[in-house]
N, CA, C and O atoms as CSV, one atom per row, in Angstrom:
chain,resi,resn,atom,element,x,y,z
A,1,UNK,N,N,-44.400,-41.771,42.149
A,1,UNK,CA,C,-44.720,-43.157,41.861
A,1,UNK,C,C,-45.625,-43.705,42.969
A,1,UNK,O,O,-45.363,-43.396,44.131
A,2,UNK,N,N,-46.758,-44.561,42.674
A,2,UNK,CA,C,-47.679,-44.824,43.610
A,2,UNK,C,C,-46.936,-45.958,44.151
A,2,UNK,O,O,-46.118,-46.611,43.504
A,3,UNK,N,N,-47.358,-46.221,45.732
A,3,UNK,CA,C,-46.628,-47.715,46.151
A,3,UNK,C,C,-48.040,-48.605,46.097
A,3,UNK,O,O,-49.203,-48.260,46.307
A,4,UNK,N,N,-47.481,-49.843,45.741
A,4,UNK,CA,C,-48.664,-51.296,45.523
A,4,UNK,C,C,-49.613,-50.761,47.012
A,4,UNK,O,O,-49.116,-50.046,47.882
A,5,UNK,N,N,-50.736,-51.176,47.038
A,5,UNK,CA,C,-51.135,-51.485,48.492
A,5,UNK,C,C,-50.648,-52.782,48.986
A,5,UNK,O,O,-50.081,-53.651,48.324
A,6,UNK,N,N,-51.017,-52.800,50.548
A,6,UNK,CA,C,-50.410,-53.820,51.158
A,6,UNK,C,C,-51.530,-54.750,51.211
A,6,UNK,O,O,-52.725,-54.503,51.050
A,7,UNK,N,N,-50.929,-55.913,51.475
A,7,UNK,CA,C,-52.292,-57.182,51.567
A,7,UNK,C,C,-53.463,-56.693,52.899
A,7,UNK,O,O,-54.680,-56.630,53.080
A,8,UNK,N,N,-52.268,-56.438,53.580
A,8,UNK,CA,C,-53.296,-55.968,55.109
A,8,UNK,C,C,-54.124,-55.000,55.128
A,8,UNK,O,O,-55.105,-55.051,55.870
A,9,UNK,N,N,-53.815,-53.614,54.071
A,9,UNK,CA,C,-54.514,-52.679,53.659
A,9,UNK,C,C,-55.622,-52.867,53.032
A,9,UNK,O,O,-56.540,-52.049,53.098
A,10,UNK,N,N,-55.695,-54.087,52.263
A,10,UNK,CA,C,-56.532,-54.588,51.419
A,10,UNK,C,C,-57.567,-55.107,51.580
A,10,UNK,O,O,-58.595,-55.012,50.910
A,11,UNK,N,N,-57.189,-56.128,53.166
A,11,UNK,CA,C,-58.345,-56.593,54.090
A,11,UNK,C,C,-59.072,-55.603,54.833
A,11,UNK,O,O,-60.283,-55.402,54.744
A,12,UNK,N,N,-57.993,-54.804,55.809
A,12,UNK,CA,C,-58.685,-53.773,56.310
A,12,UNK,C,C,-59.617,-53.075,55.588
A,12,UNK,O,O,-60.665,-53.015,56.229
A,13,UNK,N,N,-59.686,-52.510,54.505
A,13,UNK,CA,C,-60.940,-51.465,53.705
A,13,UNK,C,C,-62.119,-52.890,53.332
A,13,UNK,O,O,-63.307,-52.704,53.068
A,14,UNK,N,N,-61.552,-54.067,53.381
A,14,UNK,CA,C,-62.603,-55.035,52.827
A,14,UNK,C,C,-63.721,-55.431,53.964
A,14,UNK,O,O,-64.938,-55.437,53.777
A,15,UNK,N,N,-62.753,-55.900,55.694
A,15,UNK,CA,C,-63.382,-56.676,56.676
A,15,UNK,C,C,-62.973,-55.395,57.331
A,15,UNK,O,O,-62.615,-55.844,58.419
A,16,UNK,N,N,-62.826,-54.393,57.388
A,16,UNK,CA,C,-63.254,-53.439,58.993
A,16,UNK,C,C,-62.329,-53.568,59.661
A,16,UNK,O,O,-61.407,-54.367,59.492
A,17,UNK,N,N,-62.506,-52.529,60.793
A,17,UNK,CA,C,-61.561,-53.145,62.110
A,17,UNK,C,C,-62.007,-53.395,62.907
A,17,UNK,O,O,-63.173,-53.026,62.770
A,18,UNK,N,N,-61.794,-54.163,64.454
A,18,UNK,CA,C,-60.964,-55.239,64.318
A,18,UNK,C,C,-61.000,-56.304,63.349
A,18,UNK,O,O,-61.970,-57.063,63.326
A,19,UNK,N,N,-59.985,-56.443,62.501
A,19,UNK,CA,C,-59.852,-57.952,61.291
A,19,UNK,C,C,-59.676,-58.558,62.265
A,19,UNK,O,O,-59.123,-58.233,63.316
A,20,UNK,N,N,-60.476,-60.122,61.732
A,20,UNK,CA,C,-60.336,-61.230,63.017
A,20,UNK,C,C,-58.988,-61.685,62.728
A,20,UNK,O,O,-58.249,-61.073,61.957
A,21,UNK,N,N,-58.713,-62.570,63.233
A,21,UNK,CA,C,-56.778,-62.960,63.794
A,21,UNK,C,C,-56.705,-63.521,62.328
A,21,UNK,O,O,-55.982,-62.954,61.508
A,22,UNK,N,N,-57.336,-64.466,62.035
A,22,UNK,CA,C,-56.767,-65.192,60.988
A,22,UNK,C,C,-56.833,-64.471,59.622
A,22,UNK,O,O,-56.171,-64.783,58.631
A,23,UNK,N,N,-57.693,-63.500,59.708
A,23,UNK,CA,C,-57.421,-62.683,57.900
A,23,UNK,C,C,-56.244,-61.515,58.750
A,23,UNK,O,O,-55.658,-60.954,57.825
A,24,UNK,N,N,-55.871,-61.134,59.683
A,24,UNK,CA,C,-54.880,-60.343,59.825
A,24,UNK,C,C,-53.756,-61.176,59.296
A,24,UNK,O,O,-53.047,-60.750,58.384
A,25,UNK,N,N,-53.515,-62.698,60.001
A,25,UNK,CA,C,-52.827,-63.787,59.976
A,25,UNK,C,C,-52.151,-64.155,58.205
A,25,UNK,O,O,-50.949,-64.187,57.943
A,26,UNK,N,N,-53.023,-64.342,57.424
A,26,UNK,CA,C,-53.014,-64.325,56.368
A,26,UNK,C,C,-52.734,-62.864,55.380
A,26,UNK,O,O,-51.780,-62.755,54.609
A,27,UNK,N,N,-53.424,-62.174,55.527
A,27,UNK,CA,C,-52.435,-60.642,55.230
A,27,UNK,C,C,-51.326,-60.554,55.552
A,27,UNK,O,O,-50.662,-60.352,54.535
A,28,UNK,N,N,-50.619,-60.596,56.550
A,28,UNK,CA,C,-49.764,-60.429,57.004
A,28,UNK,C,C,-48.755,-61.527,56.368
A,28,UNK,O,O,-47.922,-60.893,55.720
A,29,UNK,N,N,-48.546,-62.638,56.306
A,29,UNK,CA,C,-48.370,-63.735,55.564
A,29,UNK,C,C,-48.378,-63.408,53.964
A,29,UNK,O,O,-47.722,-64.040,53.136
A,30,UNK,N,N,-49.178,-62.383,53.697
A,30,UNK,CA,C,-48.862,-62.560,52.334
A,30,UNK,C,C,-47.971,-61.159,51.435
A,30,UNK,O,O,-47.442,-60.967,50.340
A,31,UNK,N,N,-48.190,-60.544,52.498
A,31,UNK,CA,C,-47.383,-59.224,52.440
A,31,UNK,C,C,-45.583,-59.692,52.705
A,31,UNK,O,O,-44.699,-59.111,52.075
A,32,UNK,N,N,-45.309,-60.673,53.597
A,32,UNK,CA,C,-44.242,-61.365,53.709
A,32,UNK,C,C,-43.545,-62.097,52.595
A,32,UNK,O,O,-42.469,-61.741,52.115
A,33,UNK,N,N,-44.150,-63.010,52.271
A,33,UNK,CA,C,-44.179,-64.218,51.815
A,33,UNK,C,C,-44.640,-63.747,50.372
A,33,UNK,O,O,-43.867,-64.240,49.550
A,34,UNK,N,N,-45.760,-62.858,49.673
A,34,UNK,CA,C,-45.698,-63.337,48.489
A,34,UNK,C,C,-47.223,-63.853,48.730
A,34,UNK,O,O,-47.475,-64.609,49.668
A,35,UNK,N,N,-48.487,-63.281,47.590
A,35,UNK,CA,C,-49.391,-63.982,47.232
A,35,UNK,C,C,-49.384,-65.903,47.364
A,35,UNK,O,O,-49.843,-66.884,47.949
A,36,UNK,N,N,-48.264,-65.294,46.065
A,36,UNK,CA,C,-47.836,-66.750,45.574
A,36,UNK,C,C,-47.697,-67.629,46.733
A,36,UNK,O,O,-48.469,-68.422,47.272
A,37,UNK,N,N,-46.874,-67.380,46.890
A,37,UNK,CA,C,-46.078,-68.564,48.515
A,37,UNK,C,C,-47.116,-68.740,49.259
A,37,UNK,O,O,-47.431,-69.922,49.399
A,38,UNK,N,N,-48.022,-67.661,50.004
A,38,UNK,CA,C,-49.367,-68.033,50.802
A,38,UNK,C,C,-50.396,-69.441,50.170
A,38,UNK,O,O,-50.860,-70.524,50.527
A,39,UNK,N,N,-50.339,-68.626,49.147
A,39,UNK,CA,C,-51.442,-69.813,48.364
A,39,UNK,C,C,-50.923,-70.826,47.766
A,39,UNK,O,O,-51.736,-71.269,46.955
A,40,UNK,N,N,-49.508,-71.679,47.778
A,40,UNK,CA,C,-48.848,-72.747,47.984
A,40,UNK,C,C,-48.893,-73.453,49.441
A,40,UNK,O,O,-49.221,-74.598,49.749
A,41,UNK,N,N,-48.646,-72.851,49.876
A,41,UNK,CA,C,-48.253,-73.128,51.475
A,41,UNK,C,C,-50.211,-73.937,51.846
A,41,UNK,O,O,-50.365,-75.051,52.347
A,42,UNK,N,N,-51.333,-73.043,51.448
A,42,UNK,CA,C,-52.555,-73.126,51.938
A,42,UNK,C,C,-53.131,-74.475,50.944
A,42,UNK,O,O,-53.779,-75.450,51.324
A,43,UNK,N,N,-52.690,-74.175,49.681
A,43,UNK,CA,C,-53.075,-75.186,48.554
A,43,UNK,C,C,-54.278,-74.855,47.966
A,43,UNK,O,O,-55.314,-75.517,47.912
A,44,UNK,N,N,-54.010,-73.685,47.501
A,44,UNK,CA,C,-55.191,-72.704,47.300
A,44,UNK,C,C,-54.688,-71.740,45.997
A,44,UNK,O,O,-53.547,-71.280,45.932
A,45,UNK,N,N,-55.414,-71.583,45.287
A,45,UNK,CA,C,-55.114,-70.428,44.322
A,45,UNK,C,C,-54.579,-68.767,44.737
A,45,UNK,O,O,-54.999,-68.209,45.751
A,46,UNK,N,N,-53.755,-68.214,43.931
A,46,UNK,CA,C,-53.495,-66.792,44.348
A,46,UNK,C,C,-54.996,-66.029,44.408
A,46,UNK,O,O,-55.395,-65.167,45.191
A,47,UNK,N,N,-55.518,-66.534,43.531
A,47,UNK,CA,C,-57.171,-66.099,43.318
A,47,UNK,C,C,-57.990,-66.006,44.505
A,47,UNK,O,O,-58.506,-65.017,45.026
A,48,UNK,N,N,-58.013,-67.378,44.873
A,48,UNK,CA,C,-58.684,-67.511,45.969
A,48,UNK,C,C,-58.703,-66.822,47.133
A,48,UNK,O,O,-59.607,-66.392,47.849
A,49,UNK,N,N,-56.441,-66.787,47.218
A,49,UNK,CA,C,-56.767,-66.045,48.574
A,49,UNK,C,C,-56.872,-64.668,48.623
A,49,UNK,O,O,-57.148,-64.097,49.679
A,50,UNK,N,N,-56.655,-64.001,47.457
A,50,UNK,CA,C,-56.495,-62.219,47.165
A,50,UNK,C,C,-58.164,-62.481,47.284
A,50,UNK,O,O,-58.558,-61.620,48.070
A,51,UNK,N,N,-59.258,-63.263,46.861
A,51,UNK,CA,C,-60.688,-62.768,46.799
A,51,UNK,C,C,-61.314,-62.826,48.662
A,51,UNK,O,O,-62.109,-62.109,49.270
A,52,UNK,N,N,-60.426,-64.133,49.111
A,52,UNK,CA,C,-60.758,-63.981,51.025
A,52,UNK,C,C,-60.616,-62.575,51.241
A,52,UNK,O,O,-61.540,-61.811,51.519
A,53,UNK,N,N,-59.124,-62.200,51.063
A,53,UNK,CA,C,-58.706,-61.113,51.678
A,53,UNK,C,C,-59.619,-59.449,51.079
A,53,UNK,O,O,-59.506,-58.316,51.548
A,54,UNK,N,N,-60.426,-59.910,49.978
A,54,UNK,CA,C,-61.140,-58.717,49.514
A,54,UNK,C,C,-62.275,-58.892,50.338
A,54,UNK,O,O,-62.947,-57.887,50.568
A,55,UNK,N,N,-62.617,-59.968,50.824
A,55,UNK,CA,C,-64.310,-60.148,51.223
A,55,UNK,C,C,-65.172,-60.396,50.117
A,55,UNK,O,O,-66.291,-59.885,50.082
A,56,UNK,N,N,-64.642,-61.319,48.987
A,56,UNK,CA,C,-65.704,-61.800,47.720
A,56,UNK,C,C,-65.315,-62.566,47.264
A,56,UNK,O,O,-65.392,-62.721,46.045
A,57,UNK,N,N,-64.487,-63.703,48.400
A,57,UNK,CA,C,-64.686,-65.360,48.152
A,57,UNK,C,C,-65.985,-66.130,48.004
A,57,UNK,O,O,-66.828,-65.996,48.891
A,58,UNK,N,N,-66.196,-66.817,47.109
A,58,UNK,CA,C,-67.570,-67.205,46.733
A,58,UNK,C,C,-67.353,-69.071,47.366
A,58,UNK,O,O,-68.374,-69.756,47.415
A,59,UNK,N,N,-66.313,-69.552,47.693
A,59,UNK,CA,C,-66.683,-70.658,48.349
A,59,UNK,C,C,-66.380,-71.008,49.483
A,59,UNK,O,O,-67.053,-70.317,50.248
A,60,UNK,N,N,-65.385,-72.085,50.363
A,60,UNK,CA,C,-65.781,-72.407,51.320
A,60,UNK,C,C,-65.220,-71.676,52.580
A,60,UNK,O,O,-64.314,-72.251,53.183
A,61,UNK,N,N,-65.612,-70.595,52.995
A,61,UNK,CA,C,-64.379,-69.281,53.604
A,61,UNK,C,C,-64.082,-70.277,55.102
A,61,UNK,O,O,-63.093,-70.125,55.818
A,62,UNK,N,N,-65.030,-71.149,55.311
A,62,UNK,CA,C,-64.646,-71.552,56.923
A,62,UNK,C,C,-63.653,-72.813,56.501
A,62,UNK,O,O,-62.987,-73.402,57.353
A,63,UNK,N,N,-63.630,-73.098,55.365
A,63,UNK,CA,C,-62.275,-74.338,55.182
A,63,UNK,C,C,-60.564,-73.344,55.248
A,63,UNK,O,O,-59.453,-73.680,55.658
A,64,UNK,N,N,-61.012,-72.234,54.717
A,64,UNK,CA,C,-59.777,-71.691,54.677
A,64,UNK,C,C,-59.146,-71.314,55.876
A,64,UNK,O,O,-58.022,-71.523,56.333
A,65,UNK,N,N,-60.269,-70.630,56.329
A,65,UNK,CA,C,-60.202,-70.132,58.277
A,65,UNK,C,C,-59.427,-71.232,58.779
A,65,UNK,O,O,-58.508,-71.091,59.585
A,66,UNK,N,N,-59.757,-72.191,58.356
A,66,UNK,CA,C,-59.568,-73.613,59.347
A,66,UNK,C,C,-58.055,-73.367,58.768
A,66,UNK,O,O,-57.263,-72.806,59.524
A,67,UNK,N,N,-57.721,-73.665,57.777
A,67,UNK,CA,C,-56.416,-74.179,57.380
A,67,UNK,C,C,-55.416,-72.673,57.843
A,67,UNK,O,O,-54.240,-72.826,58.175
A,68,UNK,N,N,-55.931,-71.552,57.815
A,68,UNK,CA,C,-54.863,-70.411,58.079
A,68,UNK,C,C,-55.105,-70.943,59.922
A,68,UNK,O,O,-54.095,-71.034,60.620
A,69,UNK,N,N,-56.077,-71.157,60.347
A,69,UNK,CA,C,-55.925,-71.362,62.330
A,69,UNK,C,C,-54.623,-72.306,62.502
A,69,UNK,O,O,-53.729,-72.163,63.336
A,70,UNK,N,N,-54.723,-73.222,61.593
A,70,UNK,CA,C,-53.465,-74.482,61.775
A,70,UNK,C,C,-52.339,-74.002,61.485
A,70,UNK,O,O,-51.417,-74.124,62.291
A,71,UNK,N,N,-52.169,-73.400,60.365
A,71,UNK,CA,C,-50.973,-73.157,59.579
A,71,UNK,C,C,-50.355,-72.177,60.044
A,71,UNK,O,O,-49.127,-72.127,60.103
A,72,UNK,N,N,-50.851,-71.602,60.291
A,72,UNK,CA,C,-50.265,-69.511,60.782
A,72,UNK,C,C,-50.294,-69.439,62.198
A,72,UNK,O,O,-49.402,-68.861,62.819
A,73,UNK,N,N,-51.202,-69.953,62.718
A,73,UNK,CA,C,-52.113,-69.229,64.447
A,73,UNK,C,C,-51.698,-70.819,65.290
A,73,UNK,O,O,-51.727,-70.796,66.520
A,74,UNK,N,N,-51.354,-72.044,64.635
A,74,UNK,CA,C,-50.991,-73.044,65.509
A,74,UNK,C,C,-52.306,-73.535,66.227
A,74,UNK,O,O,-52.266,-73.678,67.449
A,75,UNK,N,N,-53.185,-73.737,65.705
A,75,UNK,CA,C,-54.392,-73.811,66.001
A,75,UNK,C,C,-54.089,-76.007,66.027
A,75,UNK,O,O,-53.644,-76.679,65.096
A,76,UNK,N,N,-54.510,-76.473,67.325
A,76,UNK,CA,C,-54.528,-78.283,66.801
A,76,UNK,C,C,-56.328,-78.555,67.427
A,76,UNK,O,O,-57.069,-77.991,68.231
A,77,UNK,N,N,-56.405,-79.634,66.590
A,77,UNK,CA,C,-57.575,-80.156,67.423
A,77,UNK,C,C,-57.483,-81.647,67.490
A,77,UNK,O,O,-56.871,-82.080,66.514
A,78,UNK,N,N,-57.935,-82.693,68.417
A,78,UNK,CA,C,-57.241,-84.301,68.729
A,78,UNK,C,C,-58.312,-85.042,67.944
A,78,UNK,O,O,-59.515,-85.039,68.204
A,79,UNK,N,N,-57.556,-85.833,66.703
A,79,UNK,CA,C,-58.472,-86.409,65.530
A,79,UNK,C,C,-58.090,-87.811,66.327
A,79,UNK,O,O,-57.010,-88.201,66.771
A,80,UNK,N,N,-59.625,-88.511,66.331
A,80,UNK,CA,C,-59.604,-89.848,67.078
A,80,UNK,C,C,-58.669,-90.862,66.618
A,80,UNK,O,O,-58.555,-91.748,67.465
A,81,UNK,N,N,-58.023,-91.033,65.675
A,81,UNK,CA,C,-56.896,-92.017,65.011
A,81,UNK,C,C,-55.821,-91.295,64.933
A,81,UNK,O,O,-54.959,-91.905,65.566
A,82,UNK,N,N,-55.297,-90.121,64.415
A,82,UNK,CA,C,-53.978,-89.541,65.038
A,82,UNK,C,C,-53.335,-88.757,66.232
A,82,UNK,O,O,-52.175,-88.502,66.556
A,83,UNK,N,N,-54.673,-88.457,66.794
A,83,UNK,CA,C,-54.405,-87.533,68.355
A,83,UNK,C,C,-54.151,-86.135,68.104
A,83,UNK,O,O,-55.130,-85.647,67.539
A,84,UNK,N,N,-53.086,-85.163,68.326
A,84,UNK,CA,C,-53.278,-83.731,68.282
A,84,UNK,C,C,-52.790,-83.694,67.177
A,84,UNK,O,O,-52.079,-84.669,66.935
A,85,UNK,N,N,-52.923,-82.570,65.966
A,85,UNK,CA,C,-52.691,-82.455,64.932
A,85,UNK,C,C,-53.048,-81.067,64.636
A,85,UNK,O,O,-53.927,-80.403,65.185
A,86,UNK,N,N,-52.096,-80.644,63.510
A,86,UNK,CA,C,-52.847,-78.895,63.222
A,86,UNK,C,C,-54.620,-79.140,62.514
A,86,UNK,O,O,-55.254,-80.004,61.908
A,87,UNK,N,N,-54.826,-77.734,63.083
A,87,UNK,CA,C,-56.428,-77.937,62.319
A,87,UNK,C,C,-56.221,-78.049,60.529
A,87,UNK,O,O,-56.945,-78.623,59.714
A,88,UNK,N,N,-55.156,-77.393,60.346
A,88,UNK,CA,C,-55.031,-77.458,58.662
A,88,UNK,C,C,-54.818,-79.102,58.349
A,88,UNK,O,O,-55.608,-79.764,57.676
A,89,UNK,N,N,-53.919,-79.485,58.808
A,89,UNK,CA,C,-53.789,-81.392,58.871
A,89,UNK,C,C,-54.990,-81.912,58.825
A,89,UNK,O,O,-55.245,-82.866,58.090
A,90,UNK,N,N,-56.004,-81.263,59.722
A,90,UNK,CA,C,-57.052,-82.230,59.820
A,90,UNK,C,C,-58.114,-81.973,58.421
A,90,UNK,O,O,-58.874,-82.675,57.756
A,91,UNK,N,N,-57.768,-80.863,58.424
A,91,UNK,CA,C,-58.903,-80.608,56.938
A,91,UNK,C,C,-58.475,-81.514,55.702
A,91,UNK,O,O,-59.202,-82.153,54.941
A,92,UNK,N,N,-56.945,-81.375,55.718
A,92,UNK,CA,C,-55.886,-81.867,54.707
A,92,UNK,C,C,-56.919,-83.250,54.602
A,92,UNK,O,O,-57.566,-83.543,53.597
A,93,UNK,N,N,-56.907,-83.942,55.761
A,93,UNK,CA,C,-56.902,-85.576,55.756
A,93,UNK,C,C,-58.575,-85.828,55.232
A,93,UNK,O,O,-58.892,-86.680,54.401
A,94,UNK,N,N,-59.563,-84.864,55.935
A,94,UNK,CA,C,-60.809,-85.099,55.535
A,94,UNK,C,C,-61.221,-84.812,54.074
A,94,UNK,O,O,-62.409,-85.039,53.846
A,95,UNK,N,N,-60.630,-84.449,53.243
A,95,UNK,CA,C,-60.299,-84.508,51.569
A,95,UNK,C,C,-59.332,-85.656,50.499
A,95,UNK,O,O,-58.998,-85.697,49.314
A,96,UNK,N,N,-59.174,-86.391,51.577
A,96,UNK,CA,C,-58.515,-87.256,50.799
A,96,UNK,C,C,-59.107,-88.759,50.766
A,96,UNK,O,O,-59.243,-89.608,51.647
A,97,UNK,N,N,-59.469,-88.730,49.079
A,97,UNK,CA,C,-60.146,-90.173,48.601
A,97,UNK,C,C,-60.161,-91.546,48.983
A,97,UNK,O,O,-61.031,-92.398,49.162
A,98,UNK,N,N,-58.608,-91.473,49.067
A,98,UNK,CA,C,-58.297,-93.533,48.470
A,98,UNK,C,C,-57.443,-93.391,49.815
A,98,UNK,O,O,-56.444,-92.672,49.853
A,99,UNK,N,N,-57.999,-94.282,51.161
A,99,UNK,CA,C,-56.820,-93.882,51.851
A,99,UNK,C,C,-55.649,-95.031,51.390
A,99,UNK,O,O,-55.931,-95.903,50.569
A,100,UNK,N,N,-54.259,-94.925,52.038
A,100,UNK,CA,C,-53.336,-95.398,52.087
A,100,UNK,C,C,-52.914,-96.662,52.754
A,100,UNK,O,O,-52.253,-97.658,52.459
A,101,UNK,N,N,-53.570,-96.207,53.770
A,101,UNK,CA,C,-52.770,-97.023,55.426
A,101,UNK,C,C,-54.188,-97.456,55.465
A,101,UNK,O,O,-55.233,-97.199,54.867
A,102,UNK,N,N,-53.528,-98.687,57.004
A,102,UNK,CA,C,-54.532,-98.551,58.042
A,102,UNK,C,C,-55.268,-97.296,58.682
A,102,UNK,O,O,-56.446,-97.005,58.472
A,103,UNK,N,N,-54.464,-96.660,59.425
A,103,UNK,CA,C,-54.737,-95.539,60.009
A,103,UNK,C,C,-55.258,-94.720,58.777
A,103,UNK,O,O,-56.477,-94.668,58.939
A,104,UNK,N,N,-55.044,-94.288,58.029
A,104,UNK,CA,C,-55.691,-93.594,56.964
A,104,UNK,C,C,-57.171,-94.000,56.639
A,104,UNK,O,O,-58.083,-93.213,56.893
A,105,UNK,N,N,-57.328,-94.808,56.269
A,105,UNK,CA,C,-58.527,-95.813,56.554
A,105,UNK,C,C,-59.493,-95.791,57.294
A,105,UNK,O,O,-60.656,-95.692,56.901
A,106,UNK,N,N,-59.131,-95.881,58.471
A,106,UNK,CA,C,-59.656,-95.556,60.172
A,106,UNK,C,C,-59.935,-93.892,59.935
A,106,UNK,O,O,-61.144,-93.680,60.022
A,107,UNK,N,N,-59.432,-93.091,59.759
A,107,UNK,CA,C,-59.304,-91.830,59.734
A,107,UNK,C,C,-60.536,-91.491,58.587
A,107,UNK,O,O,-61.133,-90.422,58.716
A,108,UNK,N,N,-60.881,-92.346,57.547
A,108,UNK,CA,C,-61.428,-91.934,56.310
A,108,UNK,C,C,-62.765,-92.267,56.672
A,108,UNK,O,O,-63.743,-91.584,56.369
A,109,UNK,N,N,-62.797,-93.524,57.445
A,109,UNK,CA,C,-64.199,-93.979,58.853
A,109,UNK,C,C,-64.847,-93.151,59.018
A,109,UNK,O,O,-65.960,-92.728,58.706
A,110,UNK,N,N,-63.893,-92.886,59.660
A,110,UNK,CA,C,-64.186,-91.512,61.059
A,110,UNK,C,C,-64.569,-90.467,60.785
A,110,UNK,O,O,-65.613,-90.115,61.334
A,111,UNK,N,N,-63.872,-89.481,59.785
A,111,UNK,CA,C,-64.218,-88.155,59.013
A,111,UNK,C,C,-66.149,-88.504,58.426
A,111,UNK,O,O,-67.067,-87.684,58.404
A,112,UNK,N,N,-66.176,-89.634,58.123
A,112,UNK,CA,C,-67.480,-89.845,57.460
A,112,UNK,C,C,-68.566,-90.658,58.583
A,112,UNK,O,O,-69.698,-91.075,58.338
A,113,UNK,N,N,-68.115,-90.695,59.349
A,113,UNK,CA,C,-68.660,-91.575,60.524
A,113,UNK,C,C,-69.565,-92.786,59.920
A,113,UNK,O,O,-70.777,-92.990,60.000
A,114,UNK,N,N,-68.082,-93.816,59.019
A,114,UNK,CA,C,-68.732,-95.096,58.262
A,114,UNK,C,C,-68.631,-96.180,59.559
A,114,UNK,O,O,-67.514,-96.673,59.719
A,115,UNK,N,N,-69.386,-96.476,60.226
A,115,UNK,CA,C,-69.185,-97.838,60.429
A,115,UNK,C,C,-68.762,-97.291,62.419
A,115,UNK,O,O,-68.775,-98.174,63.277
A,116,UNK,N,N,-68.528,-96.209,62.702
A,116,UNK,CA,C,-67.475,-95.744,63.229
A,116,UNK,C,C,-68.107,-94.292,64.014
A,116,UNK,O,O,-68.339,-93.392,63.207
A,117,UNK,N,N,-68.344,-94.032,65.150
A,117,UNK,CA,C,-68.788,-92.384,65.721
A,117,UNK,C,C,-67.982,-91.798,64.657
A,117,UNK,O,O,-66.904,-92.049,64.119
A,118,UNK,N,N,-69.166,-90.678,64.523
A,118,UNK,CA,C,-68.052,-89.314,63.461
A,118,UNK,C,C,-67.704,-88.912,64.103
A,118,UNK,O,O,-68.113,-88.766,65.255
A,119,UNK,N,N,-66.079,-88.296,63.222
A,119,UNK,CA,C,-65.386,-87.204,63.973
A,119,UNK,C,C,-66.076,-86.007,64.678
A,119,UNK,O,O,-67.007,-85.589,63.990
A,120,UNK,N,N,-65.911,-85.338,65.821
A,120,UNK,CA,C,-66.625,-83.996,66.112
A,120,UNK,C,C,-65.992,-83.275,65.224
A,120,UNK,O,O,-66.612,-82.240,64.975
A,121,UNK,N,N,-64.566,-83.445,64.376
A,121,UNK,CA,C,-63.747,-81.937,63.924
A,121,UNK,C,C,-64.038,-82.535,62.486
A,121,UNK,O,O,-63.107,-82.588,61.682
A,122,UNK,N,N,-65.422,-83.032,62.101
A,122,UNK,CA,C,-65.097,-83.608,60.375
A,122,UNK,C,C,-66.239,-82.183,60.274
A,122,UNK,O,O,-67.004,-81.781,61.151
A,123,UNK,N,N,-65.969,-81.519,58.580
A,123,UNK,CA,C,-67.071,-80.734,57.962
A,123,UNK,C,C,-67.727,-81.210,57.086
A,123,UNK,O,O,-68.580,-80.633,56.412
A,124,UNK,N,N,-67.252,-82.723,56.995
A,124,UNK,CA,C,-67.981,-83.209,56.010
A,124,UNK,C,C,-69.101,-83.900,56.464
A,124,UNK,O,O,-69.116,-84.845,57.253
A,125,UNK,N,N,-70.778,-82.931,55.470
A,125,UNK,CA,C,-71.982,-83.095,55.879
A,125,UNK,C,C,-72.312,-85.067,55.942
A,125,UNK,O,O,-71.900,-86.089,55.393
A,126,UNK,N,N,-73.024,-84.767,56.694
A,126,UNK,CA,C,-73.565,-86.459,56.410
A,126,UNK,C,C,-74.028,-86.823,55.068
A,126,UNK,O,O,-74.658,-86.187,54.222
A,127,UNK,N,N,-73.481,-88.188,55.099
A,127,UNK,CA,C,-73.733,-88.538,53.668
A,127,UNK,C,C,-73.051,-88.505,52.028
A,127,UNK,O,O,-73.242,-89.115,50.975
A,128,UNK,N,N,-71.940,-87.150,52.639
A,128,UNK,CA,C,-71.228,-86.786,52.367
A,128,UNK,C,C,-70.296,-87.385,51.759
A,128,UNK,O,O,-69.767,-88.101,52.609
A,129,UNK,N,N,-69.620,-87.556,50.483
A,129,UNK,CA,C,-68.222,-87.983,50.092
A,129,UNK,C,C,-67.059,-87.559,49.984
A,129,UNK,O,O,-66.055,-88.223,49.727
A,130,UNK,N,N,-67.137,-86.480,50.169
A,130,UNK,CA,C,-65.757,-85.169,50.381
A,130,UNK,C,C,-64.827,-86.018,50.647
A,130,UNK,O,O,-63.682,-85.628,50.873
């Protein structure tokens, strides 16, 4: 009986060796955990992340990077209205429409640099509505 391959096996023949930390990070994570569970946890399709881990993700591979540095690797960077925060938090917040709060608000400023210095940690291009 053949055994499944492993997620990590999967990256390795895809990205080479050394795999950088965060697709080891995420292999490893999903060999644990379950496709499924990874790509809950990330907020991401099973799709999405089995195509990272092949090397034939067709969209935004440095949003994901970002969110596995926060989520997995403890990665923070200091967002001018909440202070230290995981890098995945911060991506979280720069995608979200209608803010809530004040601080949300301030934060929604800032990511877009309305009115307000842009964030250094926003990816969202100028002009941008993300």
């Amino acid at each position: 009986m053949r055994h499944p391959e492993t997620f990590l096996a999967k990256a390795k023949k895809a990205w080479g060796e050394p795999l950088p930390d965060w697709i080891k990070a995420l292999a490893e994570e999903a060999d644990r955990i379950k496709l499924k569970g990874i790509a809950i946890r990330l907020e991401y399709s099973q799709a999405a992340i089995s195509s990272v881990l092949s090397k034939k993700y067709g969209g935004d591979v440095g949003r994901i990077e970002g969110k596995v540095h926060g989520l997995l690797l403890g990665a923070t960077v200091v967002c001018p209205v909440y202070g230290e925060i995981g890098r995945d938090q911060c991506l979280d917040l720069q995608r979200k429409q209608h803010p809530t709060s004040e601080a949300a608000g301030r934060c929604y400023r800032s990511c877009r640099g309305l009115g307000v210095p842009k964030c250094p940690n926003s990816r969202i291009p100028d002009g941008g509505a993300r």
